[in-house]
N, C-alpha and C positions, 0 to 999 in steps of 0.2 A: 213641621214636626218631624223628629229623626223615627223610622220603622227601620226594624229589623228582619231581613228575609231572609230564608233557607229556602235553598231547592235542590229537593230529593233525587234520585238516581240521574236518568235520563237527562229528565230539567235542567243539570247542572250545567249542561249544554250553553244555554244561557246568558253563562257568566264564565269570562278568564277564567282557564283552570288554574291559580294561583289561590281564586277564591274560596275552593276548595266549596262550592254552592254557598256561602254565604256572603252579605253584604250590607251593608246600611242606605237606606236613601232618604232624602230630605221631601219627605210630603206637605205640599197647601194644607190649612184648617181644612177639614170638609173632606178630606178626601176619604175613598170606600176602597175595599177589596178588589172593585171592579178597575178603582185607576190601577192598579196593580197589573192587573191581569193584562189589561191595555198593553202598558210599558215592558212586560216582556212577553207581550205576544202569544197569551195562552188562552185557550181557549176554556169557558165555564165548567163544561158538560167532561172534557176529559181530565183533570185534576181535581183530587182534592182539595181542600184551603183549613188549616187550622192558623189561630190567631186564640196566644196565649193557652196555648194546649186543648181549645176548645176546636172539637172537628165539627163538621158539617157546617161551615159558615156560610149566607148565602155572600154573593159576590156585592151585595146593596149594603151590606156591615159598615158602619161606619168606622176608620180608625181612628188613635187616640196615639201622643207620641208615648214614644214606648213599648209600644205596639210590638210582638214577635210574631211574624207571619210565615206559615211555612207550605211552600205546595210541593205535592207529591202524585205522582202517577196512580190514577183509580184502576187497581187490576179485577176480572171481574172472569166466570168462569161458570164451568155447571156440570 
């Protein structure tokens, strides 16, 4: 299944900056938010994850192709 990813400021880190943080990748059936996170090495607790504009996803979400997943730095303050 093709997903589509963005990543936000930092994140873009990531990926070639040519990417300009976005990319496509080719996911297994079956696969979750968490292979994601896996494959670029981020960790749950410090991004967020929206998938099709819906935030708070947990990392166990299954995706679907077509999928737009985008993770972003959780900035947090007081």
């Amino acid at each position: 299944m093709q997903i589509s990813i963005r990543l936000h400021s930092v994140l873009r880190e990531k990926l070639p900056p040519d990417t300009k943080g976005r990319t496509t990748l080719t996911l297994p059936d079956g696969a979750t938010v968490y292979d994601l996170l896996t494959h670029f090495n981020l960790q749950n607790n410090v991004v967020g994850i929206s998938v099709n504009d819906e935030i708070e996803i947990e990392a166990s979400h299954p995706l679907r192709d077509g999928d737009h997943v985008e993770f972003f730095r959780v900035v947090g303050g007081g």
